[in-house]
C-alpha positions in Angstrom: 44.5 -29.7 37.2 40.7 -30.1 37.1 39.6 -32.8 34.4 35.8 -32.3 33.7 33.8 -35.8 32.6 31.4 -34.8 29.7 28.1 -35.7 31.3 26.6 -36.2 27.8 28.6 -39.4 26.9 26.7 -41.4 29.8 25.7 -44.9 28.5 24.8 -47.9 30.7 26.5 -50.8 29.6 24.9 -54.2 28.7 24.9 -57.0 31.1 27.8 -59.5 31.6 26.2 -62.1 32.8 26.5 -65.6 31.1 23.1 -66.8 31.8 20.7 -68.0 28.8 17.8 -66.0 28.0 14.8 -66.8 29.8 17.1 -67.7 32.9 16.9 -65.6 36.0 19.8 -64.6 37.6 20.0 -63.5 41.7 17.0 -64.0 43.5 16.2 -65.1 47.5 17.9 -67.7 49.1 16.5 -69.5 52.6 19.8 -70.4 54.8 19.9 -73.8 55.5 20.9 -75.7 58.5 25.1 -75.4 58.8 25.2 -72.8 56.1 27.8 -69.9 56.5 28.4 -67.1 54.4 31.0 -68.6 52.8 29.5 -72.0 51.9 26.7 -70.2 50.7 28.9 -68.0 48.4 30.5 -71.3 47.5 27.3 -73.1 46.6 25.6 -70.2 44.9 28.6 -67.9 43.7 31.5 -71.0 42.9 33.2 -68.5 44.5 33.6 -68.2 48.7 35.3 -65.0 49.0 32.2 -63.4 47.8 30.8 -63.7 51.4 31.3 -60.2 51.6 28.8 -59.4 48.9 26.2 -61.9 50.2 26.9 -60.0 53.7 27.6 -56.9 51.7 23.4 -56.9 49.9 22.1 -58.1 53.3 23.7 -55.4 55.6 19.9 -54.9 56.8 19.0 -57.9 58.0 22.7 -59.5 59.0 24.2 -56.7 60.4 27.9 -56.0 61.3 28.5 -59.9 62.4 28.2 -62.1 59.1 27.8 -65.3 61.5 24.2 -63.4 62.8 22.3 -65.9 59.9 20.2 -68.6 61.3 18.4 -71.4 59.4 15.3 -70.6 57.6 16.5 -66.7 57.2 15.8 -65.3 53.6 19.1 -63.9 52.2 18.8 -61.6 48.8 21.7 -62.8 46.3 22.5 -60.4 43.9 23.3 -61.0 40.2 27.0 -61.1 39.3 28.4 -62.5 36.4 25.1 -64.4 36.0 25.3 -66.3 39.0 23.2 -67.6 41.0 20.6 -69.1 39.0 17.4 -71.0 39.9 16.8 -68.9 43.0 13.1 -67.7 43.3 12.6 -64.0 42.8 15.8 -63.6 40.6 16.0 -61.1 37.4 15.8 -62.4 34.0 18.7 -61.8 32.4 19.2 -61.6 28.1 21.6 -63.2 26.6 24.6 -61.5 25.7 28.7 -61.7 25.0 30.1 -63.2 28.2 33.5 -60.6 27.3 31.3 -57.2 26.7 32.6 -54.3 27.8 31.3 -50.8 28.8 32.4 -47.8 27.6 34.6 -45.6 29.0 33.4 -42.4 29.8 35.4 -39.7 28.1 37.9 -37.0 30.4 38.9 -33.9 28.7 40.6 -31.4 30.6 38.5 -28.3 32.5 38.1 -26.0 34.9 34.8 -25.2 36.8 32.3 -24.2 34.2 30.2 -21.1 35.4 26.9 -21.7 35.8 26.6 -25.8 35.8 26.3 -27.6 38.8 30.4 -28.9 39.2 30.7 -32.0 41.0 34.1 -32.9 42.5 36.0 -36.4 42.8 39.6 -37.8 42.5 40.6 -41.1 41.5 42.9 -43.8 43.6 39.7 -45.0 45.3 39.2 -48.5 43.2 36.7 -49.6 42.0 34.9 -46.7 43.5 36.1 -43.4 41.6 39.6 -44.1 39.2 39.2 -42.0 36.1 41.8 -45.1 34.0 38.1 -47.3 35.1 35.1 -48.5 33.0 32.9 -44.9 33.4 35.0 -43.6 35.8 34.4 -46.3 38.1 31.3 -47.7 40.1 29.8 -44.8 42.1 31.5 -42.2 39.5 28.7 -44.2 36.9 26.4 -44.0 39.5 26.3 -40.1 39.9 26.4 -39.8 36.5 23.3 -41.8 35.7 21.5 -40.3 39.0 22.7 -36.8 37.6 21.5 -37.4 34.1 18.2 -38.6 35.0 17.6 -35.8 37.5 18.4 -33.3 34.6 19.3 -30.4 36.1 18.3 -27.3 33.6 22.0 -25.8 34.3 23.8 -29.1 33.5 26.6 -30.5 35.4 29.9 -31.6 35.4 32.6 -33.9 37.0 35.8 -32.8 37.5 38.6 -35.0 39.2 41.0 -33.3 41.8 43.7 -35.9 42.8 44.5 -34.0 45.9 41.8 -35.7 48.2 42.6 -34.2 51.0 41.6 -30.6 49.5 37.7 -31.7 49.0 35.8 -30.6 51.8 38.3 -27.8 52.2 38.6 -25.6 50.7 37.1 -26.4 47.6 34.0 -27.1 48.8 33.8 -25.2 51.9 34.7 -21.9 50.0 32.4 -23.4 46.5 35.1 -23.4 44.8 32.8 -26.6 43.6 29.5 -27.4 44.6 29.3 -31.0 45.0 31.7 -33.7 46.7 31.8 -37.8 46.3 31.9 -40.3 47.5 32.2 -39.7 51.1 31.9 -41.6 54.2 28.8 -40.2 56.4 29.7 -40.3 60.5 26.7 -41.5 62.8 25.7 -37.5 63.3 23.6 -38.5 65.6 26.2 -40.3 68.1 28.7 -37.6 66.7 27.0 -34.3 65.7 30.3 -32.3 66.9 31.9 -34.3 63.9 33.4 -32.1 61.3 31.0 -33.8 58.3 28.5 -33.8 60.7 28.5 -29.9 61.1 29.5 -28.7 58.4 27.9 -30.8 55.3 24.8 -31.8 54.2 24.8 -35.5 52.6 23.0 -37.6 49.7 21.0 -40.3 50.0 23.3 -43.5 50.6 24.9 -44.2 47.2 26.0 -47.3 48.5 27.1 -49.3 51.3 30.2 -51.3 52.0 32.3 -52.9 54.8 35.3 -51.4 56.0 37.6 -54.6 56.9 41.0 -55.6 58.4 43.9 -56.8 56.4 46.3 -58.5 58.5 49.4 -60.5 57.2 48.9 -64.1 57.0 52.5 -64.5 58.7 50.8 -62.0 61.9 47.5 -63.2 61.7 45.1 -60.8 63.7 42.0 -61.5 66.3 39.1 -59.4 66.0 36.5 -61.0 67.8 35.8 -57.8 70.0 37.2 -54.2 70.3 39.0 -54.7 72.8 41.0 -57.2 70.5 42.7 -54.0 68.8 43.7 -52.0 72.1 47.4 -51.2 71.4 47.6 -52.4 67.7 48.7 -49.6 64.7 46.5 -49.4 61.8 46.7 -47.6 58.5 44.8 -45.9 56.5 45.4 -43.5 53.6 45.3 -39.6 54.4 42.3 -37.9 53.7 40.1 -40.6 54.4 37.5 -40.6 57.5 38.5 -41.9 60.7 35.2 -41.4 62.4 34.5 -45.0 62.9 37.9 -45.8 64.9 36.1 -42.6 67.7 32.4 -44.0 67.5 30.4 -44.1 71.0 32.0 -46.6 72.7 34.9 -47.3 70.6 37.1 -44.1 71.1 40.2 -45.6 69.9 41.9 -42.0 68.3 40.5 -40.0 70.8 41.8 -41.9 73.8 45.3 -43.6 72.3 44.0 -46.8 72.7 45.3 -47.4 68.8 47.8 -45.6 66.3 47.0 -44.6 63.1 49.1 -44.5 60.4 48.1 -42.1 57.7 50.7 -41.9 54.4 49.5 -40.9 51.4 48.7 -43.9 49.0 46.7 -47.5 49.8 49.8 -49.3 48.3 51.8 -47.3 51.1 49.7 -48.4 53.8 50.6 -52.2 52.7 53.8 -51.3 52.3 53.7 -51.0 56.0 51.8 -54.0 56.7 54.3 -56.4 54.8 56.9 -54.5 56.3 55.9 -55.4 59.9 55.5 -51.4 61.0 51.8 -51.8 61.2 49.4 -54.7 62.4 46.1 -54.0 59.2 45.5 -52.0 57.0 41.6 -50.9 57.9 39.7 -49.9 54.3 36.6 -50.6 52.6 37.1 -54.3 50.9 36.6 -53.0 47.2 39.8 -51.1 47.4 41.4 -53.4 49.4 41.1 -56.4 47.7 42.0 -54.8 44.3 45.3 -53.8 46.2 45.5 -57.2 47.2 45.6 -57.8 43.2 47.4 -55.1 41.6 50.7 -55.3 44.6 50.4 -59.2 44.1 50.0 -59.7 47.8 47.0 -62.1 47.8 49.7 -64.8 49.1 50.8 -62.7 52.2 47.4 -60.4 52.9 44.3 -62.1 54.4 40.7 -60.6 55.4 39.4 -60.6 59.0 36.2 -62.4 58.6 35.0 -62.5 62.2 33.6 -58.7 62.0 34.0 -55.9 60.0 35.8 -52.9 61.5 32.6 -51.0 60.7 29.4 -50.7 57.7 29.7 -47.2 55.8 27.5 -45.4 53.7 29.0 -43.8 50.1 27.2 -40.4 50.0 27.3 -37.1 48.2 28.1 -33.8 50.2 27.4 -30.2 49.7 28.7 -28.1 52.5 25.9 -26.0 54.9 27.1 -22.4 53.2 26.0 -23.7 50.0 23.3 -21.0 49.2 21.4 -24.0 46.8 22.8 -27.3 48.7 19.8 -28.5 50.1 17.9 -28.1 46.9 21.0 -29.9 45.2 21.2 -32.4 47.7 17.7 -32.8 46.7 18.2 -32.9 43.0 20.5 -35.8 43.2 18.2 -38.0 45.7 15.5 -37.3 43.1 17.9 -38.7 40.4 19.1 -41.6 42.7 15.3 -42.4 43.1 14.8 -42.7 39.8 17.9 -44.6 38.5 16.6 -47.4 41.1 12.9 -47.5 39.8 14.0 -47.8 36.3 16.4 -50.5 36.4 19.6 -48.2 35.9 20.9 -48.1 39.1 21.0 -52.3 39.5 22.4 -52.8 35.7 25.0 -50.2 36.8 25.8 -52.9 39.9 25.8 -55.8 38.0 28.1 -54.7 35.4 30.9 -53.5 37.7 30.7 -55.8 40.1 31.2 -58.5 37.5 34.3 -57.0 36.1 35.2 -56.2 39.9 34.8 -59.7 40.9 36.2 -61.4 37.6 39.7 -59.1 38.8 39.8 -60.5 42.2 
């Protein structure tokens, strides 16, 4: 069944931080001699899983290895749960209840409606798109704010279609639905033979986030270089991308250098890892870790913290055949744009990333 999010119920939600008025919160931080990732997190965040999100805001200037910082390099912290504060450059931040919540954005069930612009999504992608969320989830809050400041004249809608694996096609290769999200976009450069690559047209990056390893503490796994993983089985849900296990270079699929186990659910694939039947379950670390949380396995299941398996950009697609997707494609960048100039987009962050973080 098609559930339709009713665009006009959109509200950003207040902050969560906990910092005083007049306070700013986030801001640049210069690495010091011996600093890591992790002490910094420790130092800034109390907090020294939160590497990722230091490595995470920093993709830019870090790239894929988070021990690539060097002393006197300028790091950007961003604001999460009101923390860090002092830093120079940071965000002032009001003072509000440390508990608030944001509002939920109302589902009621729908099919396509003629003549708006029907944006597709499914849930089981935490804390990314899942419908039981805050707003549908981060990027689902995202779209919505980009979408409603883009005003399209035709409005727009957001349905949720649980069967992932029926997105690109045939629902949107036949527009049965014009729009898709989130979705991974391949290197189409590297890969333009890729099916994304040739037959969709992508967003602006929505956001970006590391794909990582989760071994089992009891098996712990080296991932120092590629060649690390020759011979190892991996899992990751169906439906989800796989170009990053076939990148130039890499061609672990194409080659049977790996296995790849595909069932149909995240809690499947660590089924399979506490089981023994595969060596990590490879995902972005959002999803991961609020498996890690919601199976209880944050005793057994450890990160890889060496290397990511790969950076990947969130984007939205509208495929080629589309007789308006570039000029939707554009709508939504135009939207995207704006929800980053006002402020919008980075509230948005901050509020989901604290209740994200809080959870882990």
């Amino acid at each position: 069944m098609l559930n339709t999010i009713a665009s006009g119920l959109l509200a950003v939600a207040g902050f969560f931080g906990t910092a005083a008025a007049g306070q700013t919160c986030g801001g640049v931080y210069t690495v010091k001699p011996g600093d890591s990732l992790s002490l910094i997190a420790d130092s800034q965040y109390k907090d020294a899983r939160m590497w990722t999100a230091i490595h995470n805001t920093n993709l830019d200037r870090i790239g894929e290895r988070p021990d690539s910082i060097y002393t006197g390099m300028t790091l950007r912290l961003a604001c999460i749960n009101g923390l860090p504060l002092g830093l120079s450059g940071g965000t002032e931040m009001p003072r509000v209840p440390a508990r608030a919540a944001a509002p939920i954005i109302q589902v009621a069930g729908s099919a396509a409606t003629r003549g708006k612009i029907n944006m597709l999504t499914a849930g089981d992608f935490a804390p990314f798109t899942e419908p039981t969320l805050p707003n549908g989830g981060l990027l689902s809050d995202v779209v919505n704010a980009a979408m409603a400041k883009a005003a399209p004249a035709q409005g727009y809608a957001i349905h949720w279609v649980e069967d992932r694996a029926s997105h690109l096609d045939p629902l949107l290769s036949n527009a049965l639905l014009d729009v898709g999200f989130p979705w991974y976009r391949p290197d189409c450069t590297a890969q333009p033979d890729e099916y994304r690559c040739g037959n969709f047209l992508f967003s602006d990056a929505i956001f970006e986030t590391l794909i990582l390893l989760f071994t089992d503490r009891a098996r712990p796994l080296a991932f120092d270089s590629d060649d690390d993983l020759l011979g190892k089985r991996l899992c990751r849900p169906a439906g989800s991308f796989t170009h990053d296990l076939d990148r130039p270079g890499r061609r672990w699929l194409a080659d049977a250098r790996i296995t790849l186990e595909q069932p149909r659910s995240v809690a499947q694939c660590f089924d399979l890892l506490t089981q023994g039947k595969v060596d990590a379950v490879a995902i972005n670390e959002f999803t991961g870790r609020t498996a890690l949380k919601e199976l209880n396995l944050k005793d057994q299941v450890e990160i890889v913290q060496t290397r990511p398996l790969s950076i990947q950009g969130l984007h939205v697609v509208v495929h080629k055949s589309h007789p308006e997707g570039g000029a939707i494609i554009a709508l939504f960048n135009r939207g995207l744009a704006g929800i980053k100039s006002d402020g919008t987009y980075q509230q948005i962050m901050h509020n989901h990333m604290t209740r994200i973080w809080a959870g882990f």
